[in-house]
N, C-alpha and C positions, 0 to 999 in steps of 0.2 A: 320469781319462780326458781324452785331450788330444783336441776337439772343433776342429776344424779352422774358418777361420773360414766358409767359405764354407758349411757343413754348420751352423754357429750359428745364420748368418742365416735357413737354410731353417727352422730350428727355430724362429726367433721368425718365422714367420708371411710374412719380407721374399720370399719367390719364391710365394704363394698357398698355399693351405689344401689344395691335392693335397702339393707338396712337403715340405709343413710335417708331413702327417699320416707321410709317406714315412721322412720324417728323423727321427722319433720312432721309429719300428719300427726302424731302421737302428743308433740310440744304445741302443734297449733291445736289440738281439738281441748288441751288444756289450758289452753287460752279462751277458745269459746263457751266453757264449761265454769270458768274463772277456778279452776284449780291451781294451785299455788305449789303441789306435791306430786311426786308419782310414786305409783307404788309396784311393786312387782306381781307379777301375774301366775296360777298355778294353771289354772290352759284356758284353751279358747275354743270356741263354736262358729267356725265362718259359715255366711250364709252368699251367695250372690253366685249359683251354680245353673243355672238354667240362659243357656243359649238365646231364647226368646225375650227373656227380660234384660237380659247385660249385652246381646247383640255384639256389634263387630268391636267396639269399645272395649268392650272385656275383655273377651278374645285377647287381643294385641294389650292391654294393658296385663294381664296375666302371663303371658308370654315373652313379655318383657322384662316382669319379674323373675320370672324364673330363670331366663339367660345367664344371671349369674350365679355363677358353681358354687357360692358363698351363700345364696338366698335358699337358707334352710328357717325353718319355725325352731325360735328358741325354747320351747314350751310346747308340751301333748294339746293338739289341735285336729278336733274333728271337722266335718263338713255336712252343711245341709243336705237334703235330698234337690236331685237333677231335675233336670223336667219330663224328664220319662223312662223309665225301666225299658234296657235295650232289647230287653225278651216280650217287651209288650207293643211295640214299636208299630207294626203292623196293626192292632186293633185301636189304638189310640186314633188317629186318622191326623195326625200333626199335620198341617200345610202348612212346615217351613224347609224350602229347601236345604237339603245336605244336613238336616237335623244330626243325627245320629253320630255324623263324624265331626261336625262344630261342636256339638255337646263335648265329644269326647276332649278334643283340643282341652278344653274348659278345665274337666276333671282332672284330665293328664298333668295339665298347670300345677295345679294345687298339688298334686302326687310329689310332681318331683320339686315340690318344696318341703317335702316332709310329712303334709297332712295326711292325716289318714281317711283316707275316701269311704266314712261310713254312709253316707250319703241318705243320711235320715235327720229329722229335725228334733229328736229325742235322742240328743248325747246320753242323757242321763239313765239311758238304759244299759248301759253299758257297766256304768262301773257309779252309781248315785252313791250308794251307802259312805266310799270315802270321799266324798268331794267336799272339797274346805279351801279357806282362803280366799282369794280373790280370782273370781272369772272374770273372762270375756267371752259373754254370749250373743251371737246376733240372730237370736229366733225367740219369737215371745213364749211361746208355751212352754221353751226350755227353760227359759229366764224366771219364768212364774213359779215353775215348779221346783228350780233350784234356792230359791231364795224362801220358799216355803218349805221344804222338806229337810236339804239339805245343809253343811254349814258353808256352803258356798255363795259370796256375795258378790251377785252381777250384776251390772245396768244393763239395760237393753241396746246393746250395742248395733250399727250398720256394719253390713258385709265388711268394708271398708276397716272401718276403728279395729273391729275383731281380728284383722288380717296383719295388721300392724301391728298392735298388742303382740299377737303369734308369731310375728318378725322378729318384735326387739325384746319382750317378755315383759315389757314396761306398758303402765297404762295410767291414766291420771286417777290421782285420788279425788275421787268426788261423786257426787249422789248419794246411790245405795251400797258404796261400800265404806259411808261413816254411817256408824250406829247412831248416830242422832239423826238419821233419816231414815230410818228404819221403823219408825212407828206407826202402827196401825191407825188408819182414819177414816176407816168405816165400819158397825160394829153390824155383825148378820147374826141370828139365831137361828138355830134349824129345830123346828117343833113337828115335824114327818120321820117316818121311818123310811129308810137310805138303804135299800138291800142290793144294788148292783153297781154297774161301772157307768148303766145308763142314769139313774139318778142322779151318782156324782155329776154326772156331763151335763143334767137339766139346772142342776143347780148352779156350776159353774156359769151356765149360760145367762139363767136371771140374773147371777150377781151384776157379771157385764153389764148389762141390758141395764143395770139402774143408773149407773155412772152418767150425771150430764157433763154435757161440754164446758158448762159453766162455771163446775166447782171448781176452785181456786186448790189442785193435787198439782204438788211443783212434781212430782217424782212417780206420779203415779198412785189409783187407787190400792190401797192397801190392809185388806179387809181382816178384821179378826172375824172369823168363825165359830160360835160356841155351839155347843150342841154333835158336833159329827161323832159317828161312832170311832172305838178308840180301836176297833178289830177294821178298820177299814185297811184294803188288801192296797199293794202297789198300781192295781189299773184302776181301783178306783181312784187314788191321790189324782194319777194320771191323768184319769178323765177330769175331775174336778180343775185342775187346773189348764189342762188344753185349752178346756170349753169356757172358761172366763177369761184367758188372755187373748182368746182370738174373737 
């Protein structure tokens, strides 16, 4: 494995014990990925924001990162959306104790490493048109939608891998960000006429819906679409690919 030198350093300890723990996750997920390479990253999409799902774990293991005054994101990193909008708090009816101010812990984490608490799971609404190079996404609908529209090539990353990557700016070369895994292996035609955003989404939905378990997709179904109209608007791309990645 060719260990880049600036990714060495992080490893022995030289940019702080957030980086250092970062860069370890980062060398072994490119061991279980068999990547031999890393490559550099132009930002990341962390997802693992909701108090109910990451519990008291997260908590403390986020808060622990952040303790050190060195654990900044070397790399523009957004954030998934939280488990509840604090102005809706009241109607949502949450039964978890202290919701509200555990949540907050969570986001506050991620803040003061840098991220920027858009706290939506559509990075790409922000700023799609220049995104290129290599991401790290960990939300499917983002992931689906950047590797189809944009020239941004991401694998569907975990909260986890995403966070790291935005630690050290390294990530393993492998999957979909070689071109030779990038090939289309499902072919759709679309012979109906497509006039809204709910179309796209029905469409998106059937393509999923044909995927078996059984086909032998190392990387994921990867469908060429012929036929889509060529005036189709940004919510519908939108919708078309929410609705087949989830």
């Amino acid at each position: 494995m060719e260990v880049p030198g600036e990714l060495a350093a992080m490893l022995a300890g030289e940019h702080g014990p957030t980086r250092q723990k970062a860069a370890r996750l980062v060398t072994d997920l490119a061991l279980a990925a068999g990547a031999n390479q890393f490559t550099k990253a132009s930002n990341a999409h962390v997802s693992g924001v909701s108090v109910i799902t990451g519990g008291v774990g997260l908590r403390r293991f986020l808060a622990d990162l952040a303790s050190d005054g060195d654990a900044k994101v070397a790399i523009p990193t957004t954030l998934n959306s939280a488990g509840c909008d604090s102005s809706k708090i009241d109607q949502m009816g949450i039964d978890y104790p202290d919701f509200m101010i555990l949540q907050a812990e969570i986001v506050t984490s991620y803040w003061e490493m840098g991220i920027q608490t858009t706290l939506s799971c559509t990075p790409y609404d922000h700023d799609s048109e220049s995104s290129s190079g290599i991401g790290s996404w960990a939300e499917s609908n983002a992931v689906c939608f950047a590797n189809t529209y944009t020239d941004l090539a991401t694998n569907r990353e975990s909260g986890l891998s995403a966070l790291s990557t935005a630690l050290t700016g390294w990530a393993p070369l492998w999957g979909l960000h070689l071109q030779s895994n990038r090939k289309p292996n499902i072919l759709v035609k679309v012979e109906c006429n497509l006039a809204d955003p709910t179309d796209f989404s029905v469409l998106g939905d059937w393509i999923g819906r044909q995927i078996e378990p059984e086909w032998s997709l190392p990387f994921g179904p990867m469908p060429r679409i012929q036929g889509l109209p060529a005036s189709a608007t940004f919510e519908m791309k939108k919708a078309l690919t929410a609705a087949a990645a989830n």
